[in-house]
Z-matrix of the N, CA and C atoms (Angstrom, degrees):
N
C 1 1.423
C 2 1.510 1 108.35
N 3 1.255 2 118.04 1 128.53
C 4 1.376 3 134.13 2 -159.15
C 5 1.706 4 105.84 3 -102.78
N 6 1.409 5 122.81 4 100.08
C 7 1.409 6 115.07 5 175.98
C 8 1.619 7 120.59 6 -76.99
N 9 1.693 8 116.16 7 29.33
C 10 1.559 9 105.78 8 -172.88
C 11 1.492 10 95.77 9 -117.10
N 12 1.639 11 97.51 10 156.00
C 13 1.364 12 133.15 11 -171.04
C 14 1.453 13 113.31 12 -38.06
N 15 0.745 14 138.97 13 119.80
C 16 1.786 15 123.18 14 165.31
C 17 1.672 16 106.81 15 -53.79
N 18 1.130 17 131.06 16 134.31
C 19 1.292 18 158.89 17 150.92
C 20 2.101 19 102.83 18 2.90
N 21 1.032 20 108.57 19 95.52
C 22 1.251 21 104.13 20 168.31
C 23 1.829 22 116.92 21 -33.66
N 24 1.085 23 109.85 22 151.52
C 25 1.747 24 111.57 23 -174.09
C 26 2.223 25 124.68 24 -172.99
N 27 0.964 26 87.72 25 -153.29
C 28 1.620 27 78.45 26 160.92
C 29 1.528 28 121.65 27 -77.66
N 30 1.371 29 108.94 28 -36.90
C 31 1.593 30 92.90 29 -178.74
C 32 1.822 31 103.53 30 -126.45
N 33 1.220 32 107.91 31 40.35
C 34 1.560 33 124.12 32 -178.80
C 35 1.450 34 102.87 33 -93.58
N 36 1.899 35 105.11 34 -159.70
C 37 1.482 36 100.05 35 -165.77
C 38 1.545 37 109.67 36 -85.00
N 39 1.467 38 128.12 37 6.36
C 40 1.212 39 119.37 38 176.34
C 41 1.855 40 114.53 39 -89.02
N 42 1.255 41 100.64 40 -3.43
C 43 1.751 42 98.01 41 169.54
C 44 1.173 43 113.13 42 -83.21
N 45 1.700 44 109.48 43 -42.33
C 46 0.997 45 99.02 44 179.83
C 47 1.317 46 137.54 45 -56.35
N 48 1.588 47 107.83 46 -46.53
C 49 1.370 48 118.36 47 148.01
C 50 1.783 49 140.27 48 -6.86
N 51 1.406 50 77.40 49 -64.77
C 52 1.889 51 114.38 50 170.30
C 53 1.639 52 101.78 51 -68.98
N 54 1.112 53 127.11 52 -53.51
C 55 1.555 54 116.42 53 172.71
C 56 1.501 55 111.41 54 -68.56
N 57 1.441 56 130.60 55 -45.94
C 58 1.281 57 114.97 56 -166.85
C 59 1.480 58 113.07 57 -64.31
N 60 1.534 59 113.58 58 -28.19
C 61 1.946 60 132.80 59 172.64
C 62 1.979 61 90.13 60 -38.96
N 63 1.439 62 88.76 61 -66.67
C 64 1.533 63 118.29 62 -147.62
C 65 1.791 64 105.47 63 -61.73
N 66 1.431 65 102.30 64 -4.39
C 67 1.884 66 100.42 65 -179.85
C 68 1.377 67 99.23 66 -118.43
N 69 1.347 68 119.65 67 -18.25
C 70 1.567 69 129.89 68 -176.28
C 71 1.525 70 87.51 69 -77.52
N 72 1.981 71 129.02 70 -77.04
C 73 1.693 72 91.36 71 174.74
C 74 1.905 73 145.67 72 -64.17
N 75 1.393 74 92.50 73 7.89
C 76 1.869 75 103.65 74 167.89
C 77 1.728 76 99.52 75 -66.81
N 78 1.623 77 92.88 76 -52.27
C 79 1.674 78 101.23 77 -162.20
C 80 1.842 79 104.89 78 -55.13
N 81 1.352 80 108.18 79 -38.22
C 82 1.434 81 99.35 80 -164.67
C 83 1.787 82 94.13 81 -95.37
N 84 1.085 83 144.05 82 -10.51
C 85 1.404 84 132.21 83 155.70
C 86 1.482 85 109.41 84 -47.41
N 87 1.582 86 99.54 85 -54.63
C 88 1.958 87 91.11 86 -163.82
C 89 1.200 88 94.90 87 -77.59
N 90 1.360 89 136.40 88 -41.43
C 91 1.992 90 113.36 89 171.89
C 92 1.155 91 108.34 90 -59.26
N 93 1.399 92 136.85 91 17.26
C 94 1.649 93 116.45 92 176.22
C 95 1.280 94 101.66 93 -116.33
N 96 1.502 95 123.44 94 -8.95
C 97 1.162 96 132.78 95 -177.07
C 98 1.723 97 106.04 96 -103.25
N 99 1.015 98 106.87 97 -60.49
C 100 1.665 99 100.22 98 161.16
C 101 1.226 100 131.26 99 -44.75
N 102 1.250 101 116.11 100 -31.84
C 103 2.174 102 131.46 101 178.24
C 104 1.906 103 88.44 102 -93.15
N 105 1.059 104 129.62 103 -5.28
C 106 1.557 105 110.94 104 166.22
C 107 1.685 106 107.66 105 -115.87
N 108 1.070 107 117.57 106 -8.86
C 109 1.758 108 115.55 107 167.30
C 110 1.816 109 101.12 108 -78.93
N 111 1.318 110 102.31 109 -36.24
C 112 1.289 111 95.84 110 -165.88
C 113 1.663 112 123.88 111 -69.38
N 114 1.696 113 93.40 112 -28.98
C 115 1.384 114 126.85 113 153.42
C 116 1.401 115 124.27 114 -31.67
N 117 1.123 116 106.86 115 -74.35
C 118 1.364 117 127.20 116 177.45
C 119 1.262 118 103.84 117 -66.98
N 120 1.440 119 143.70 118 -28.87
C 121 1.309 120 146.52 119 153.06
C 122 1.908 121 109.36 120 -25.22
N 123 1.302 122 68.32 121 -82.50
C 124 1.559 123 85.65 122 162.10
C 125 0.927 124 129.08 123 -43.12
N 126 1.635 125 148.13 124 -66.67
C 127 1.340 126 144.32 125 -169.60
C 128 1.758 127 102.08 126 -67.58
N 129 1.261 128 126.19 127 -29.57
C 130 1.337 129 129.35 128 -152.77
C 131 1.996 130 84.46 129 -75.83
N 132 1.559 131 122.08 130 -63.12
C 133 0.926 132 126.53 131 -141.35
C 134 1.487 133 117.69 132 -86.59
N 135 1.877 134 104.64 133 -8.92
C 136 1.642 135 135.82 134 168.86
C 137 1.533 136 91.94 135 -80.08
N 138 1.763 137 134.27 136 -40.90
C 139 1.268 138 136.87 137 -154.51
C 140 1.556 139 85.59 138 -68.23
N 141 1.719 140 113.58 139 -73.63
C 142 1.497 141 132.21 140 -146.98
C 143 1.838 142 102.03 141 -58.19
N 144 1.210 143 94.65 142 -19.69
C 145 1.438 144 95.45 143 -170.24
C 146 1.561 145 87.29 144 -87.34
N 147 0.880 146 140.64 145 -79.26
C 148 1.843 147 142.56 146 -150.78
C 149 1.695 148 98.97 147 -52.85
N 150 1.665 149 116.93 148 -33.71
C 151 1.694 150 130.46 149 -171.30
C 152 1.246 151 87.62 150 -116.40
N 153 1.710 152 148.23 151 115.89
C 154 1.156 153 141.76 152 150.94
C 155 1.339 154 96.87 153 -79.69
N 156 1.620 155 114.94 154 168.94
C 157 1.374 156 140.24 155 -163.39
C 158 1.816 157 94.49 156 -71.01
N 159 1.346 158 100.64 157 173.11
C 160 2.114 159 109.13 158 179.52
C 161 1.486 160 102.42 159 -72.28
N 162 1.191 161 114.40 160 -23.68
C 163 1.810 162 135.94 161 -151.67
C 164 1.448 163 89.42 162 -86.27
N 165 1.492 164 150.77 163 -6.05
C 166 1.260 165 123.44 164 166.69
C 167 1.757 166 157.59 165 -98.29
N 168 1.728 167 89.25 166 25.80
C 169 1.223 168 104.76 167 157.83
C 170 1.612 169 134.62 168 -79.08
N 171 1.142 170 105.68 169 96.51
C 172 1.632 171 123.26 170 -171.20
C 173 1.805 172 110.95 171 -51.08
N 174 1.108 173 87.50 172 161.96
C 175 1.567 174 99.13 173 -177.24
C 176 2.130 175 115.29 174 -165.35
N 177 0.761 176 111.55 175 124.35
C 178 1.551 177 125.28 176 -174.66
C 179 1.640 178 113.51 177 -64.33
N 180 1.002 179 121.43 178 74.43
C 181 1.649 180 111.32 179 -171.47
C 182 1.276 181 114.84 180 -70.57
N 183 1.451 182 125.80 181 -2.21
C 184 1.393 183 120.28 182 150.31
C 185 1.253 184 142.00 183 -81.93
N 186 1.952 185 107.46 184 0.72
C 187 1.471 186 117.85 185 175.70
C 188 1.869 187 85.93 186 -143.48
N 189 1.395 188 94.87 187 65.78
C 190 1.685 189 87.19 188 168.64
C 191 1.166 190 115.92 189 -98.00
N 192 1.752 191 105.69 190 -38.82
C 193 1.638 192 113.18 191 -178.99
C 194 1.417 193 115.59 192 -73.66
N 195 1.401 194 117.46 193 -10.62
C 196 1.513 195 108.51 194 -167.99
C 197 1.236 196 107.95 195 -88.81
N 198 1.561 197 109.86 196 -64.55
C 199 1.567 198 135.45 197 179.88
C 200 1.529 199 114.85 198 -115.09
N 201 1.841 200 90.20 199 133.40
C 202 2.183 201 98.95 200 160.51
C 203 1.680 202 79.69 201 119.39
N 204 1.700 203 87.02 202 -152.50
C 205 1.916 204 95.26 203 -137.83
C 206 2.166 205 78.88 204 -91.25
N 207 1.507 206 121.80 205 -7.30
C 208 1.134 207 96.08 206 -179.53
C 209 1.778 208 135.00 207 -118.58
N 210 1.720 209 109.29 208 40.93
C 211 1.141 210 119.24 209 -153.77
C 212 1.797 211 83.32 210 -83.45
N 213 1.141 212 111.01 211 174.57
C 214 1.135 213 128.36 212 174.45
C 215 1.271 214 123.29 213 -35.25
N 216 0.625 215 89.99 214 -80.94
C 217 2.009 216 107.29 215 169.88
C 218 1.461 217 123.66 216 -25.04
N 219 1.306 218 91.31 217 -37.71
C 220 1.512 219 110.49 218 -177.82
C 221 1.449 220 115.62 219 -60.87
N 222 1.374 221 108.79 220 -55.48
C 223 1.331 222 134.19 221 -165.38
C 224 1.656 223 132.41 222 -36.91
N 225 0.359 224 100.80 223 120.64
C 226 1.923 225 89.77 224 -170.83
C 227 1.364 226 109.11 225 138.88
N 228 1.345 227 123.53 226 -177.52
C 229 1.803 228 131.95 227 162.67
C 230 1.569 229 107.24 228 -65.98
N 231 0.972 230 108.41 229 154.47
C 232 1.710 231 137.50 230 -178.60
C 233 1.285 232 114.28 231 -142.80
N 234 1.685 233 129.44 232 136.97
C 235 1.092 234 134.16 233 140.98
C 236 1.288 235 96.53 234 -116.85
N 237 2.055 236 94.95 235 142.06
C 238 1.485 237 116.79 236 172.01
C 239 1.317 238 102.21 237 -88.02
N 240 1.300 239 103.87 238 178.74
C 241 1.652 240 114.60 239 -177.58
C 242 1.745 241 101.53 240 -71.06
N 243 1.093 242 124.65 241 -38.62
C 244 1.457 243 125.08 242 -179.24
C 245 1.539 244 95.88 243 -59.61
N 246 1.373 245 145.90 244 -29.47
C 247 1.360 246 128.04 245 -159.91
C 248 1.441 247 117.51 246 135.29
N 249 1.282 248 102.56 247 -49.87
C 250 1.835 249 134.94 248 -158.62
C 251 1.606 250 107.23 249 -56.47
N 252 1.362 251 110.97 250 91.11
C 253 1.877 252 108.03 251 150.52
C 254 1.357 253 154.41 252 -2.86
N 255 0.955 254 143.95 253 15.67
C 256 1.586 255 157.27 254 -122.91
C 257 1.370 256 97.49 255 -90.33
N 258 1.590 257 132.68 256 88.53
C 259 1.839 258 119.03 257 153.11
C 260 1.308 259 117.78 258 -88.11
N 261 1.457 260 120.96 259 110.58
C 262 1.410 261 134.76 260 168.73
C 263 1.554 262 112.11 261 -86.43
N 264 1.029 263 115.43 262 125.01
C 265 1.669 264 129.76 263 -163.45
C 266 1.506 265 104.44 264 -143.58
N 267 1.733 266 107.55 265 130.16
C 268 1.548 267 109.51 266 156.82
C 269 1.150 268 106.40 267 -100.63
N 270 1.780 269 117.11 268 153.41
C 271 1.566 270 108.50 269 144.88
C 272 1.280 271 113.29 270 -127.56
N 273 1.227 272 89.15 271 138.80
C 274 2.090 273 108.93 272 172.79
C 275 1.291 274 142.13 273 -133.27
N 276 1.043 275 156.12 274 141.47
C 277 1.096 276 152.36 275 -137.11
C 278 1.556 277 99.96 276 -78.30
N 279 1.593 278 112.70 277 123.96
C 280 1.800 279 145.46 278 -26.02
C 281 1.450 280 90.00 279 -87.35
N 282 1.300 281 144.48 280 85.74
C 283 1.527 282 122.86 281 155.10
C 284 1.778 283 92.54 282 -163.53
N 285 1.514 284 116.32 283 176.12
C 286 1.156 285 138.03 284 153.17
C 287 1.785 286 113.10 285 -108.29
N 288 1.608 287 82.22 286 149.93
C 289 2.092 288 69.53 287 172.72
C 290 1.611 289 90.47 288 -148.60
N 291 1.882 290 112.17 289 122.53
C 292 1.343 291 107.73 290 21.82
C 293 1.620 292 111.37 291 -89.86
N 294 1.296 293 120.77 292 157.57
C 295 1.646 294 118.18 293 166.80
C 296 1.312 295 98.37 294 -43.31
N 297 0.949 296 150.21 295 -53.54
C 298 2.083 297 136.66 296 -154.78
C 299 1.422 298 67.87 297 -151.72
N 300 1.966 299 76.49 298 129.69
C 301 1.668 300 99.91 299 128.33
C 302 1.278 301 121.03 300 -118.22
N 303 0.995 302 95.51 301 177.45
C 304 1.630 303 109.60 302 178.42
C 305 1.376 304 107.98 303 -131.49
N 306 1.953 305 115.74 304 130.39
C 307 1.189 306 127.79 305 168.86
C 308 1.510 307 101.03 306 -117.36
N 309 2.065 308 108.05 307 -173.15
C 310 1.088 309 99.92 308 144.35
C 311 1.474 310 134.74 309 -128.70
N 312 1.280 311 120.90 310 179.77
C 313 1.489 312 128.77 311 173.83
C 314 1.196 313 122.28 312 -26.45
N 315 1.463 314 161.49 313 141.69
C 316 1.340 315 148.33 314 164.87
C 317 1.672 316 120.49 315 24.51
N 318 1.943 317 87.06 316 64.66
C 319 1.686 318 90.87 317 175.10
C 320 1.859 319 86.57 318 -156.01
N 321 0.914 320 96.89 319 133.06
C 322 1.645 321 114.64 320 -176.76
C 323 1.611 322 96.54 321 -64.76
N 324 1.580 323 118.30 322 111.17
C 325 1.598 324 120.34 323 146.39
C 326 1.297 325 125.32 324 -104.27
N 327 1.319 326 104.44 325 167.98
C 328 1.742 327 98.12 326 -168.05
C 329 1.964 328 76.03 327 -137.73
N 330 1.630 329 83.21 328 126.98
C 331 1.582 330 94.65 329 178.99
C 332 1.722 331 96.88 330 -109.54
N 333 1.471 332 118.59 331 136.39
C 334 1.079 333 136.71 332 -177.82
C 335 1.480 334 110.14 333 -120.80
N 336 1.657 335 107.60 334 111.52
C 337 1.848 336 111.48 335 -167.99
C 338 1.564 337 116.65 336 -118.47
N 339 1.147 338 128.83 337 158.13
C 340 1.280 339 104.24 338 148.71
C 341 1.844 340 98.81 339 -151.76
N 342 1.299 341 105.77 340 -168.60
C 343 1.356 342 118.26 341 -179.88
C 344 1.194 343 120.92 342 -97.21
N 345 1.734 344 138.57 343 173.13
C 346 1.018 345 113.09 344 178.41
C 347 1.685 346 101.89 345 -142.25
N 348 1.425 347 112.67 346 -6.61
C 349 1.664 348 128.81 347 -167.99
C 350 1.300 349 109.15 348 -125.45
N 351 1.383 350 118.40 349 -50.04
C 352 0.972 351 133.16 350 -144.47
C 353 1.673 352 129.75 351 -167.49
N 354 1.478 353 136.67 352 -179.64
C 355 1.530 354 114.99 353 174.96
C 356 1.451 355 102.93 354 -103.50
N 357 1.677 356 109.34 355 117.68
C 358 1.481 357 109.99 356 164.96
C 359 1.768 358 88.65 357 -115.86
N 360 1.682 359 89.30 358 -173.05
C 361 1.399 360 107.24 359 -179.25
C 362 1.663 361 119.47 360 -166.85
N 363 1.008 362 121.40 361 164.09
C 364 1.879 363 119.75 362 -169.75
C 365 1.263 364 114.15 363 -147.16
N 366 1.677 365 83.26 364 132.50
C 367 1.636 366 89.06 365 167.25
C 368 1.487 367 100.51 366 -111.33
N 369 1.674 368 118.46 367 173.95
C 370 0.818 369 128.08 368 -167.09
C 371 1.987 370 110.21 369 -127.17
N 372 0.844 371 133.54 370 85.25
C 373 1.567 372 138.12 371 174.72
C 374 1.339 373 102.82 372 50.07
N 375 1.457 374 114.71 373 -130.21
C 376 1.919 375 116.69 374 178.79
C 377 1.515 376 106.17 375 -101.98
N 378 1.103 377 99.45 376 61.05
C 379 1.981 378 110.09 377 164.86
C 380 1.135 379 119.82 378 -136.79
N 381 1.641 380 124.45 379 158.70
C 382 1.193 381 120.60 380 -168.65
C 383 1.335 382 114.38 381 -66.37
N 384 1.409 383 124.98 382 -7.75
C 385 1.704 384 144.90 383 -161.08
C 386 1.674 385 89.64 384 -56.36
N 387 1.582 386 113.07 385 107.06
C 388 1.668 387 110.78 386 -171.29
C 389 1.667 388 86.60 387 -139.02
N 390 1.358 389 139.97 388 143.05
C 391 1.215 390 124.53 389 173.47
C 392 1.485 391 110.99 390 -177.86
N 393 1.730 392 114.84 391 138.14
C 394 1.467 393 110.14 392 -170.94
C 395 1.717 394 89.32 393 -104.60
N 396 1.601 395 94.65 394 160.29
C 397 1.886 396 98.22 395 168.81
C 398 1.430 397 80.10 396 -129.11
N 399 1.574 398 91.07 397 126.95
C 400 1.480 399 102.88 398 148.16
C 401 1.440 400 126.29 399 -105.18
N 402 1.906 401 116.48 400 154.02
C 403 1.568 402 107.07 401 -175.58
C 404 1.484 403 110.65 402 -54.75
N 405 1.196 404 155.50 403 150.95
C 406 1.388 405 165.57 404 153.78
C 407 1.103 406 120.88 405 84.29
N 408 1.598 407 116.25 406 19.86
C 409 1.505 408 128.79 407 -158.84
C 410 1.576 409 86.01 408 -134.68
N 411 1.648 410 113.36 409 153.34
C 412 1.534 411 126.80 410 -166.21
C 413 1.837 412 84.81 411 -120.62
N 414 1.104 413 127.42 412 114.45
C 415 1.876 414 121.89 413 171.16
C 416 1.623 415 95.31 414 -108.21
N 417 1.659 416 109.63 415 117.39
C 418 1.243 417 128.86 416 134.93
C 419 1.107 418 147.16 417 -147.07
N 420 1.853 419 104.30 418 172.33
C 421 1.620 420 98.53 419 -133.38
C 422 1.824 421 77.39 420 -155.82
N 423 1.594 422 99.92 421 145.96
C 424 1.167 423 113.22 422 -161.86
C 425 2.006 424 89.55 423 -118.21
N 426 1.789 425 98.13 424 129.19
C 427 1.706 426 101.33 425 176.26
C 428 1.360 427 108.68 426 -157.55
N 429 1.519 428 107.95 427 157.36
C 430 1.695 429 97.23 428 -178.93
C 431 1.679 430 104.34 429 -140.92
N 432 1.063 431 117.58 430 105.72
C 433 1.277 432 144.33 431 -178.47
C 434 1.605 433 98.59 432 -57.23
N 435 1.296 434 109.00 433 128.80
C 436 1.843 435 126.26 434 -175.58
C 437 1.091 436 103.45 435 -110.52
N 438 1.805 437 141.06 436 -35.72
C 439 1.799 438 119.00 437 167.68
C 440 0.978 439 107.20 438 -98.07
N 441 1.110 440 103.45 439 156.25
C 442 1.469 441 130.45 440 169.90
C 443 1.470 442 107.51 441 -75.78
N 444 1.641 443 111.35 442 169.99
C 445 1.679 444 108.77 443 -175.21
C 446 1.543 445 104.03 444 97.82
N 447 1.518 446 101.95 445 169.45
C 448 1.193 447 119.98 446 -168.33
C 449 1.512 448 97.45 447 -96.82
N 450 1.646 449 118.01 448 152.85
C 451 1.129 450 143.25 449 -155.19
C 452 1.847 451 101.96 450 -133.58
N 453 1.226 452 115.07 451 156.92
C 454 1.207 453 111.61 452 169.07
C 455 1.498 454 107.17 453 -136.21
N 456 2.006 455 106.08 454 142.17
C 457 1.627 456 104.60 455 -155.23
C 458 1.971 457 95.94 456 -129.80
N 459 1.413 458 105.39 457 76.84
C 460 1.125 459 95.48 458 -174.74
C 461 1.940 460 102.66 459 -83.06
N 462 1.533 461 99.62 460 171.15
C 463 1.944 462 101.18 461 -178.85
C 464 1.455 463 81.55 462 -87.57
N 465 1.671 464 117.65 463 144.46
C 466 1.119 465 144.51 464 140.46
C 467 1.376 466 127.53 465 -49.88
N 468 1.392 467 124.46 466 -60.61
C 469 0.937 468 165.75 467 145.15
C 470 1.927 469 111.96 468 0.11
N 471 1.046 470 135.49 469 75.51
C 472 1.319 471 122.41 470 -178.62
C 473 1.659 472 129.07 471 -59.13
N 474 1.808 473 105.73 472 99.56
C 475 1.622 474 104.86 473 -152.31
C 476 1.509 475 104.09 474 -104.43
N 477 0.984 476 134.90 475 5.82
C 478 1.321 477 131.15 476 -162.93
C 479 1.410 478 118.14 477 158.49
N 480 1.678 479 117.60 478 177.38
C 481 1.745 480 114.85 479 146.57
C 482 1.934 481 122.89 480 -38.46
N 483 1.513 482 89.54 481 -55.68
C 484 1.604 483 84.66 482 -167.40
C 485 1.868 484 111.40 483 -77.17
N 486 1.044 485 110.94 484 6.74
C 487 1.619 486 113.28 485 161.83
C 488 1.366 487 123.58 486 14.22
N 489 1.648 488 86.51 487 -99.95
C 490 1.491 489 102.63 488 164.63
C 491 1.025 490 135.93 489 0.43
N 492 1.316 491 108.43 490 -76.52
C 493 1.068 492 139.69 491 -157.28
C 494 2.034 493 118.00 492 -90.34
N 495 1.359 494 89.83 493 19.34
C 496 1.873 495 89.25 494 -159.46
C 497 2.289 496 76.97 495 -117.71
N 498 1.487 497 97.73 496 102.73
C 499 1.478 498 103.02 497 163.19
C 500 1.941 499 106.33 498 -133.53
N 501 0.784 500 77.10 499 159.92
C 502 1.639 501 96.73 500 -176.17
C 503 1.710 502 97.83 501 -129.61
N 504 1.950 503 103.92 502 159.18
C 505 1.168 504 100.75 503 -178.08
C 506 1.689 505 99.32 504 -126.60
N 507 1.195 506 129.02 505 171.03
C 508 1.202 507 136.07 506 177.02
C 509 1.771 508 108.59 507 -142.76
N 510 1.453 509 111.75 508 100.38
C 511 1.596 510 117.89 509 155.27
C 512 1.549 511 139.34 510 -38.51
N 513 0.545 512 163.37 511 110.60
C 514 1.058 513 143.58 512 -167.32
C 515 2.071 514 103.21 513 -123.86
N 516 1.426 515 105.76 514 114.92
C 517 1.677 516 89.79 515 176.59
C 518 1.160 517 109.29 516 -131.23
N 519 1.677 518 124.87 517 -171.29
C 520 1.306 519 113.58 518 -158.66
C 521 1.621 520 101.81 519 -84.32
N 522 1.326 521 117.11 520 173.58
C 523 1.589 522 107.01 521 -163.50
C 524 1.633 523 110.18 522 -89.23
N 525 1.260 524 121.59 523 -17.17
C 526 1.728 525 121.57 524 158.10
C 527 1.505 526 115.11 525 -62.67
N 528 1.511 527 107.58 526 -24.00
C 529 1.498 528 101.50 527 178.06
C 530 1.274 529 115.04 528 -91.43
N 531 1.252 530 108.40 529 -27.04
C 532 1.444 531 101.92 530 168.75
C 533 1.319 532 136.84 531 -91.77
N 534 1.250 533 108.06 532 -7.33
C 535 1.755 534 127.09 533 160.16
C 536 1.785 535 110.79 534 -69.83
N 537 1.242 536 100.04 535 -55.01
C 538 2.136 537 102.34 536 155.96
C 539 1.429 538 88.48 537 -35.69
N 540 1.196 539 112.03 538 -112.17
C 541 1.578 540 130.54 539 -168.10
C 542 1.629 541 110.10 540 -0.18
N 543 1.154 542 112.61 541 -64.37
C 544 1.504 543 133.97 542 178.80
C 545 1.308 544 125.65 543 -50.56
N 546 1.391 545 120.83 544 -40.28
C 547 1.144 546 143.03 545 166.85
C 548 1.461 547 118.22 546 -55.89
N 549 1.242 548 92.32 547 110.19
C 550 2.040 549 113.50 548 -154.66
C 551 0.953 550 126.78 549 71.93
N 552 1.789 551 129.24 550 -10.69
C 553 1.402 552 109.59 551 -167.52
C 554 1.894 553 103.09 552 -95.74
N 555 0.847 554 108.04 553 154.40
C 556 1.969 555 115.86 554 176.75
C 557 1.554 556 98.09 555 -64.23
N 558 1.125 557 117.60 556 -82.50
C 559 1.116 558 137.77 557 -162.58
C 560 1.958 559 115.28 558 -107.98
N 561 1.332 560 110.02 559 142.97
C 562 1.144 561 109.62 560 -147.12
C 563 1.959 562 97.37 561 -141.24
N 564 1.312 563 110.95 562 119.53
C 565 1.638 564 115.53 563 -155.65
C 566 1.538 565 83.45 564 -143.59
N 567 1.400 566 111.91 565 -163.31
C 568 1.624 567 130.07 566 -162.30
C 569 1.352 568 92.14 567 -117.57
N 570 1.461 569 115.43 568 -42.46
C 571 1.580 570 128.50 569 174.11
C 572 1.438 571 112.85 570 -51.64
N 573 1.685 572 116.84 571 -69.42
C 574 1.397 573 140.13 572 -177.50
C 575 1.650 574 116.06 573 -46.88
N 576 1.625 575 108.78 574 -8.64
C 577 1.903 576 116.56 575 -141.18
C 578 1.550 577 75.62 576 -115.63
């Protein structure tokens, strides 16, 4: 009785060979891919922490209407004395307030939103104007609208039954007309104009 190998071949000891090579580089692919997800684990969650998200200016949605930058009154377009655009907007289940604003034409605004129920969000006609409000969260976002005309600002956002039905409008006019317009008034709506 003969204890030697049978003859290396196609399915002899040199495949095997060739397969055990061939799972040893599988094995070290998926640890090189697992030790670089894990990586990136890492850098992402050292990043978010040192850079928190745009979303972390807080806000009280149980003293929004009374007191701070979003009681009623507030609401609408603003120019400061420096120049600067300001649309402050709530949304709540089914409406925005104010219903229309009004900006102007080739002048940088910075719309400042938040929520008051729930997460809605708006787009604005053919502009990049894309944006979620969350409850207790302040979202802003700096844009400057190039036509003129009225815009339509329905919530994206799926908030309820009355959904549908929750659109807002956005003006848009030329920026001499709306600097007239602006001139003395606080607050600046479709209503107020």
């Amino acid at each position: 009785m003969s204890t030697a190998l049978p003859p290396a071949g196609p399915h002899g000891h040199g495949s095997e060979a060739v397969s055990i090579a061939a799972e040893r580089r599988w094995l070290y692919i998926v640890v090189a891919i697992i030790a670089m997800l894990l990586a990136m684990m890492v850098f992402t969650s050292l990043h978010w922490a040192s850079m928190p998200p745009s979303r972390v200016e807080t806000v009280d949605v149980k003293t929004l209407h009374i007191k701070g930058e979003f009681v009623e009154t507030n609401l609408g377009t603003t120019v400061a004395p420096d120049g600067k655009v300001t649309v402050r907007l709530i949304a709540q289940q089914y409406s925005f307030v104010p219903q229309c604003i009004v900006v102007p034409a080739d002048m940088p605004v910075t719309f400042r939103g938040t929520a008051t129920d729930a997460i809605h969000g708006f787009i604005v006609g053919k502009t990049n104007v894309n944006t979620m409000l969350v409850p207790g969260f302040v979202a802003t976002f700096t844009t400057t609208f190039h036509k003129t005309g009225e815009q339509l600002m329905p919530c994206h956002e799926y908030c309820g039954t009355g959904h549908e039905a929750m659109w807002g409008r956005v003006q848009v006019l030329p920026a001499a007309e709306f600097l007239q317009k602006a001139n003395g008034a606080e607050r600046m709506s479709c209503v107020s104009r």
